[in-house]
C-alpha positions in Angstrom: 0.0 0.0 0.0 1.1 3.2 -1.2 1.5 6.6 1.0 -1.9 7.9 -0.5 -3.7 4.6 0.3 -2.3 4.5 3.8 -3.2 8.1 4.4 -6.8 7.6 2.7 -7.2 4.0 5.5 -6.4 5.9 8.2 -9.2 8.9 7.9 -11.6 6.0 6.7 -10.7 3.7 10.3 -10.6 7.8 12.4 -14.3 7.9 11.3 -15.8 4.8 11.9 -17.2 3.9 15.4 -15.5 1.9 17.8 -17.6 -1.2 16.8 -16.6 -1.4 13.1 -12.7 -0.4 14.2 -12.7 -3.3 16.5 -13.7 -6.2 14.3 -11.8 -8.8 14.3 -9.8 -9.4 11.7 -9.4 -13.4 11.9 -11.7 -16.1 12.9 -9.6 -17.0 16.2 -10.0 -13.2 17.0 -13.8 -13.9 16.7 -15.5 -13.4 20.1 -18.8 -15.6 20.8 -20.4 -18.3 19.0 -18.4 -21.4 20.3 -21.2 -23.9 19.0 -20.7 -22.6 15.6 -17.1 -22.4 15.8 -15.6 -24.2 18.6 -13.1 -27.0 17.9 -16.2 -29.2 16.9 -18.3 -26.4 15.9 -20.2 -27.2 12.8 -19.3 -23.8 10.9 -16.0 -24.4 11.9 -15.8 -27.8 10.3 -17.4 -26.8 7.1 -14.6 -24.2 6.9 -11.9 -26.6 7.5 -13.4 -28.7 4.7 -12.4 -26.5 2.3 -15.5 -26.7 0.2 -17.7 -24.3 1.7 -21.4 -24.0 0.5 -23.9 -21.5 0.7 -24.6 -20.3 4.2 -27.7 -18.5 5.9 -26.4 -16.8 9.3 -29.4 -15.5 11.4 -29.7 -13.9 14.9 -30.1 -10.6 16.7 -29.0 -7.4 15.6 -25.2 -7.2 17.3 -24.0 -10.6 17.4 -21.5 -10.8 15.1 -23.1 -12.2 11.5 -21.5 -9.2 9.6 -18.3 -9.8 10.7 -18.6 -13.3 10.6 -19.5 -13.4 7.2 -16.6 -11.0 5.9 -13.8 -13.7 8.3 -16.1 -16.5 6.1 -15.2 -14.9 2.8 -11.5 -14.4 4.3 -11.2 -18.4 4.9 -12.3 -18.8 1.3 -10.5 -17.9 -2.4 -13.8 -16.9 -3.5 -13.9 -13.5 -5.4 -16.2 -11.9 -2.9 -19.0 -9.3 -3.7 -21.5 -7.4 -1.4 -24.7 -6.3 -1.4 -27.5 -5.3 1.2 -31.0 -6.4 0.6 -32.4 -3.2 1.2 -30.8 -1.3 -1.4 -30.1 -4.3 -3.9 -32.5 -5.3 -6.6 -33.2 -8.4 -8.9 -30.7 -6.3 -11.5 -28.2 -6.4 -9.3 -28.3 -9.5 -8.8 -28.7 -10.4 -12.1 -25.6 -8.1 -12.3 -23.7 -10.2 -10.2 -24.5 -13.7 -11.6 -23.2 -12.4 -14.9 -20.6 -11.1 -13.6 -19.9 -14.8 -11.9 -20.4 -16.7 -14.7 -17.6 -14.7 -16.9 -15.3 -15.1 -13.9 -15.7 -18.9 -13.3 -14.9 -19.3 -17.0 -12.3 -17.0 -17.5 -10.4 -17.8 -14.1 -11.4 -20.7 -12.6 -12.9 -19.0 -10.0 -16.2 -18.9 -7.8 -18.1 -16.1 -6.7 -19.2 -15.7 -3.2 -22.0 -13.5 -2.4 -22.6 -11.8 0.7 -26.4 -10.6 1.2 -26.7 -8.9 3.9 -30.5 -8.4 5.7 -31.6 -11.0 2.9 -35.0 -11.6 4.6 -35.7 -8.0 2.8 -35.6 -9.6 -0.8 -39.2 -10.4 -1.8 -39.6 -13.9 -3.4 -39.1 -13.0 -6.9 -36.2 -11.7 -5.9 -34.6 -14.5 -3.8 -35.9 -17.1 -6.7 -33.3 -15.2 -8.8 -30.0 -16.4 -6.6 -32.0 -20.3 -7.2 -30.2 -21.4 -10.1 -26.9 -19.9 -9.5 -26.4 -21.5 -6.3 -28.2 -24.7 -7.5 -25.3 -24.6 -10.1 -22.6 -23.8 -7.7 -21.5 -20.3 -9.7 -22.5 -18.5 -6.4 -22.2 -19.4 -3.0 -24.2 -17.7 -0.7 -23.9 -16.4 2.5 -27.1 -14.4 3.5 -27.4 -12.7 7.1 -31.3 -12.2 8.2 -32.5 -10.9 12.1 -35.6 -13.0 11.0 -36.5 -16.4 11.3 -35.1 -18.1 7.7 -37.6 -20.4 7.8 -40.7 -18.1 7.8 -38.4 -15.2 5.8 -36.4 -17.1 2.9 -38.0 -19.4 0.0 -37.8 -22.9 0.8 -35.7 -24.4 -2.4 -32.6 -21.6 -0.9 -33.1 -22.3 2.5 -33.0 -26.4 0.8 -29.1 -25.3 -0.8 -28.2 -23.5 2.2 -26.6 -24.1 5.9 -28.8 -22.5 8.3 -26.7 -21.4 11.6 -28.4 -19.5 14.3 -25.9 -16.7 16.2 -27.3 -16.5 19.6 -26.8 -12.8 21.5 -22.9 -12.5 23.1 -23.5 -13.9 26.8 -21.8 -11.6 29.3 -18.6 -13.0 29.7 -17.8 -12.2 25.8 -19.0 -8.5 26.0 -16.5 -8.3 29.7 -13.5 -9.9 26.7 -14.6 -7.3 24.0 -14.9 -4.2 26.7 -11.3 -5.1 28.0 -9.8 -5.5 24.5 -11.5 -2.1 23.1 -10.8 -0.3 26.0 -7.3 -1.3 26.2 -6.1 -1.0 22.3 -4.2 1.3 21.0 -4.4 1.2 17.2 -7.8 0.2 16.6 -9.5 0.6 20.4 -9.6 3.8 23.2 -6.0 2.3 24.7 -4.5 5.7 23.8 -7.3 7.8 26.0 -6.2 5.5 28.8 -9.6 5.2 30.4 -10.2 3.3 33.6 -13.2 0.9 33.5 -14.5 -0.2 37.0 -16.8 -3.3 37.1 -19.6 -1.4 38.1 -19.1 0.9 34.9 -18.8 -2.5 32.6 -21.5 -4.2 34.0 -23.6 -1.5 33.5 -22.8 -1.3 29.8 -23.4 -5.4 29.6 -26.8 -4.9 31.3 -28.0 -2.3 28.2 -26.5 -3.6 25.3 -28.2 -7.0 26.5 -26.0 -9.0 24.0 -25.7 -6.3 21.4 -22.0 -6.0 20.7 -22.3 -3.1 18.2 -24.2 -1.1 21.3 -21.7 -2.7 23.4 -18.7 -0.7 22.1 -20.3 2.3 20.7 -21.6 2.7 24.4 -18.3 2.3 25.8 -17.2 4.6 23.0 -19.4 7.5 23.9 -18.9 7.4 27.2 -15.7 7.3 26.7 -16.1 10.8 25.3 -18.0 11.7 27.6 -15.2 11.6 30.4 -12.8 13.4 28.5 -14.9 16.4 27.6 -14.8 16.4 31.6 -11.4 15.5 32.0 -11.9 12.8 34.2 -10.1 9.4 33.8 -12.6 7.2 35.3 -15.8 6.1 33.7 -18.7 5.5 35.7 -22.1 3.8 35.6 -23.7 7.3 35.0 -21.5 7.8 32.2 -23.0 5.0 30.9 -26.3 5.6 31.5 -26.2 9.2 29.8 -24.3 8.0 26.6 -27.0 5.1 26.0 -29.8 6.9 27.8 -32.3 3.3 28.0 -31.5 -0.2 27.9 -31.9 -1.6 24.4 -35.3 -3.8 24.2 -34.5 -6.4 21.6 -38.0 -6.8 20.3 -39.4 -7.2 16.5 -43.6 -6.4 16.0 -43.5 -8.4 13.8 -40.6 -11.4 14.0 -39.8 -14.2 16.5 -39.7 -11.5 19.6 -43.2 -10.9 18.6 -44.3 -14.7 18.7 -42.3 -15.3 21.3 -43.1 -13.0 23.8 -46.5 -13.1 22.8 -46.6 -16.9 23.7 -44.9 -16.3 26.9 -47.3 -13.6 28.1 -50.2 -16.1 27.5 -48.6 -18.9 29.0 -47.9 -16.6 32.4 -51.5 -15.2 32.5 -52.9 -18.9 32.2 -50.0 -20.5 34.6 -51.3 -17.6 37.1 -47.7 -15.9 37.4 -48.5 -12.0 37.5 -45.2 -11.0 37.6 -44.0 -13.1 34.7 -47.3 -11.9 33.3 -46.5 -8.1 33.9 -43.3 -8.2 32.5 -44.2 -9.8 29.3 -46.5 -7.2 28.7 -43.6 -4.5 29.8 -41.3 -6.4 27.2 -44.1 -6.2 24.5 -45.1 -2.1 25.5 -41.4 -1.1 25.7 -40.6 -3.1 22.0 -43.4 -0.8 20.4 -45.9 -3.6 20.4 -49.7 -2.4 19.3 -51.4 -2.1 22.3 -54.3 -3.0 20.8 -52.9 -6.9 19.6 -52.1 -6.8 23.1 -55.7 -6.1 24.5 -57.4 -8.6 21.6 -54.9 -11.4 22.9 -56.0 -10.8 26.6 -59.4 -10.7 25.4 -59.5 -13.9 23.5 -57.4 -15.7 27.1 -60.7 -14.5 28.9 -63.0 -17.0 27.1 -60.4 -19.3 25.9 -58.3 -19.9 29.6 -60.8 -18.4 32.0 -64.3 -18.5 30.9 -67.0 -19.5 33.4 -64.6 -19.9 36.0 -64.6 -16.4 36.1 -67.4 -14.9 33.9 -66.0 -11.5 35.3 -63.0 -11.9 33.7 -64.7 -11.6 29.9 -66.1 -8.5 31.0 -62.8 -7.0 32.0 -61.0 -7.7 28.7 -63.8 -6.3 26.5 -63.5 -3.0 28.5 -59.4 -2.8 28.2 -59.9 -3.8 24.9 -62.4 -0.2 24.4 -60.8 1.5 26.5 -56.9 0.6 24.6 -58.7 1.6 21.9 -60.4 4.9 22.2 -57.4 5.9 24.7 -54.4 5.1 23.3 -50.9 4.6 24.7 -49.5 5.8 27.5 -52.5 6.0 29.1 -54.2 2.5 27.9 -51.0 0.8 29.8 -53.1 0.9 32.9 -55.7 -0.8 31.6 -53.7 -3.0 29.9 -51.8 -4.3 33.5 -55.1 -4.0 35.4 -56.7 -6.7 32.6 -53.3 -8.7 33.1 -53.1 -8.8 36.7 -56.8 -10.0 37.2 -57.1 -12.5 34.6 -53.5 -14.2 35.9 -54.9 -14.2 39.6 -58.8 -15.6 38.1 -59.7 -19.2 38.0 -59.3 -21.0 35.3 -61.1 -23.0 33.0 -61.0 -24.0 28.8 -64.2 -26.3 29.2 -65.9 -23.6 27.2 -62.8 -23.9 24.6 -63.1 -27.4 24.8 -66.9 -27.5 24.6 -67.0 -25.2 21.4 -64.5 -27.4 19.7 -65.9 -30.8 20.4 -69.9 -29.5 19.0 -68.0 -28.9 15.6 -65.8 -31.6 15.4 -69.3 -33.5 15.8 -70.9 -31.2 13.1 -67.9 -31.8 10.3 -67.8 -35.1 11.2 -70.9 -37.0 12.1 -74.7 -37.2 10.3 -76.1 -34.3 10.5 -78.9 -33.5 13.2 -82.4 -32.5 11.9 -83.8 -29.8 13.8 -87.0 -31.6 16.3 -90.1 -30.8 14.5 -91.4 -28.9 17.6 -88.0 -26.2 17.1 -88.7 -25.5 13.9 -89.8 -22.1 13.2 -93.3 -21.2 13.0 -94.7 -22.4 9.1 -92.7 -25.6 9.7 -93.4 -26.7 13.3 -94.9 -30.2 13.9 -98.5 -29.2 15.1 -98.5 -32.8 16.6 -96.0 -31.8 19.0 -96.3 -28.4 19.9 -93.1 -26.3 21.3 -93.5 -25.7 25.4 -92.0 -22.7 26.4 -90.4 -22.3 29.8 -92.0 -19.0 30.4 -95.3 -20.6 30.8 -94.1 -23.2 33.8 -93.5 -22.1 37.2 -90.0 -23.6 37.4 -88.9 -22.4 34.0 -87.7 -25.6 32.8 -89.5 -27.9 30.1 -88.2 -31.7 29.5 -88.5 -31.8 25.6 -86.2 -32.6 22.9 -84.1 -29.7 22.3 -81.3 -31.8 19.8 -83.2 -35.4 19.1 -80.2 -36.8 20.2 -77.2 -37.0 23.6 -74.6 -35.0 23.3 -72.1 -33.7 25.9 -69.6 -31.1 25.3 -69.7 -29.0 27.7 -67.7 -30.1 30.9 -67.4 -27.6 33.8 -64.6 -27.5 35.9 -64.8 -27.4 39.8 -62.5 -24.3 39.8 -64.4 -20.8 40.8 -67.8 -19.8 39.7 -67.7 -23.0 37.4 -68.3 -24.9 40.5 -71.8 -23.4 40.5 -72.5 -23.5 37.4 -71.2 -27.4 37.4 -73.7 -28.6 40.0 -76.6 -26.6 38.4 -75.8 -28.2 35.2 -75.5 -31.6 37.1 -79.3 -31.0 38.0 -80.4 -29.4 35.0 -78.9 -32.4 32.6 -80.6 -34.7 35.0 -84.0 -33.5 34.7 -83.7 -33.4 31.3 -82.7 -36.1 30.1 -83.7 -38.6 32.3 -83.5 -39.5 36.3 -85.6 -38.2 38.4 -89.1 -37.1 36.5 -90.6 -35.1 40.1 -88.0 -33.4 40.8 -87.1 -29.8 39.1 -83.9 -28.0 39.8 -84.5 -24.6 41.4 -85.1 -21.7 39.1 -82.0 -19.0 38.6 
């Protein structure tokens, strides 16, 4: 590298964040993924291999697929190009393939592609890459925060390695802090900063697995103490350069399913604090405060139901209120629903109920409706409908289905209880038993 060059790389690296100036520049300077590339690693023994195939990296923003798909291209003598999914188009990939194909025949040698955010490319536009990496002229190696499997055509995902990154756990972001903190060339070594636990833990605890906020934290911070000249930096530093923890949450990704589920799953396992926290993950991620009413709505009926007939009542009115209100204000609400339907009895024998009367419909003859139900210009004059308005006890034994069916199956858990014994006395007279004996009217 000439003078120029040199001069030209270092303004390029005096501009670039702390996060991009510390990437590592070899895989055994990588920090994290050990059950990708440990010593038995799988990416790790795909590499060693020598014939490396198309790869899909996917995980949460900060942990490393960028740089791990730039040491990838490193470890391979494939001509490497780049392009990001959000500013690419099918002619640039086209673009590239060309480009490939002349290259393979002219040299000998294959093209690897790096598309980075890939889950952005529409399916016409991942169908594109098919036939080229079917072929082997391009080897892939897409990076995606989304799940592949929902995000990327099956036949690439089918030609591809899917590896998962999982977030940097905390005693890889203590290894980075130390390294950035105490290098000279690429790091903050020449500020000479000191970097209590307290200060580095409190970094850890907001970047929450986010390397690139990691370092650009520490990097600010940093800045911070020298506009003061101070030496130390200090958990309030910390606090003021990032300002609030980072939420890793996606409205509409895995963090949205995910958390979703685990909201439900604390409400009907009774947990309110679980239950409250969820739904603080969900409000602090941006989630729609309205998806999160309907959900809490639908868990009245479906977890609760008669256990708690209360609880139904409560869920419509969150769900009005989240929805002429509006966040911030609808977040009250939105805990008061959550806090009562975790503590409330619970009971799916109405979901239960409701599902086994139309498996019977789609699957079973068909019940004619008892001549004596049937409205007025079709109703059996030979056996006249009773109505339970014109008995004392309110309650008339006639056919109401022509046939016995049970679906409905109370619990003995809150108001259910009641409503099981009444139903025990009801089905009795009915349908058989005891003929003198009415239960008591409601």
């Amino acid at each position: 590298m000439d003078l120029f060059h040199e001069q030209e790389d270092r303004q390029r690296r005096s501009v670039q964040p702390l996060a991009m100036r510390m990437r590592p520049r070899s895989l055994d300077a990588y920090v994290g993924q050990q059950h990708l590339l440990g010593p038995q690693g799988p990416l790790r023994q795909l590499l060693a291999s020598g014939s490396l195939a198309s790869v899909i990296l996917h995980g949460p923003p900060g942990c490393g697929k960028t740089t791990l798909a730039h040491l990838i291209a490193g470890e391979s003598d494939a001509f490497f190009v780049s392009l990001h999914a959000a500013e690419a188009g099918v002619r640039d990939v086209r673009a590239t393939s060309a480009a490939a194909h002349d290259r393979l025949l002219t040299s000998g040698r294959r093209t690897l592609l790096f598309l980075d955010e890939i889950h952005r490319f529409n399916r016409s536009q991942q169908d594109a890459l098919l036939r080229d990496v079917e072929e082997g002229i391009l080897i892939l190696l897409g990076a995606t925060t989304e799940n592949p499997f929902v995000s990327i055509n099956t036949p690439l995902l089918s030609r591809s390695h899917v590896f998962e990154l999982l977030p940097l756990p905390p005693e890889a972001q203590r290894a980075l802090l130390v390294a950035a903190n105490g290098d000279r060339q690429h790091g903050l070594g020449a500020w000479e900063l000191d970097l209590p636990d307290a200060a580095a833990e409190r970094l850890i605890e907001m970047a929450d697995g986010d390397a690139r906020r990691l370092l650009n934290g520490l990097e600010l911070a940093g800045r911070l103490v020298r506009l003061e000249q101070r030496q130390a930096i200090t958990a309030e530093d910390v606090a003021a350069a990032l300002q609030r923890k980072h939420v890793p949450y996606d409205a509409s990704g895995d963090e949205h399913y995910d958390v979703t589920s685990a909201l439900i799953k604390s409400v009907r396992g009774s947990d309110v604090d679980a239950a409250l926290y969820w739904l603080a993950r969900m409000l602090e991620g941006g989630e729609d405060p309205l998806f999160i009413a309907r959900r809490l709505a639908i868990l009245a009926s479906e977890d609760i139901g008669n256990a708690d007939p209360q609880a139904l009542t409560l869920a419509a009115s969150t769900l009005t209120i989240t929805a002429q209100i509006g966040l911030p204000e609808c977040q009250y609400a939105l805990a008061q629903a959550t806090v009562y339907l975790a503590c409330a009895s619970k009971s799916n024998a109405v979901t239960r109920a409701i599902a086994a009367a139309r498996a019977d419909v789609r699957e079973n003859a068909t019940l004619p409706v008892p001549g004596h139900l049937r409205s007025r210009p079709k109703r059996d004059a030979r056996a006249p409908y009773r109505s339970p308005h014109d008995v004392p006890d309110g309650i008339v034994r006639q056919a109401y289905l022509g046939a016995t069916r049970r679906y409905y199956n109370p619990t003995e858990r809150g108001f259910e209880a009641r409503i099981a014994e009444r139903l025990r006395h009801l089905r009795n007279y009915l349908h058989g038993g005891d003929h003198g004996s009415q239960p008591d009217a409601d």
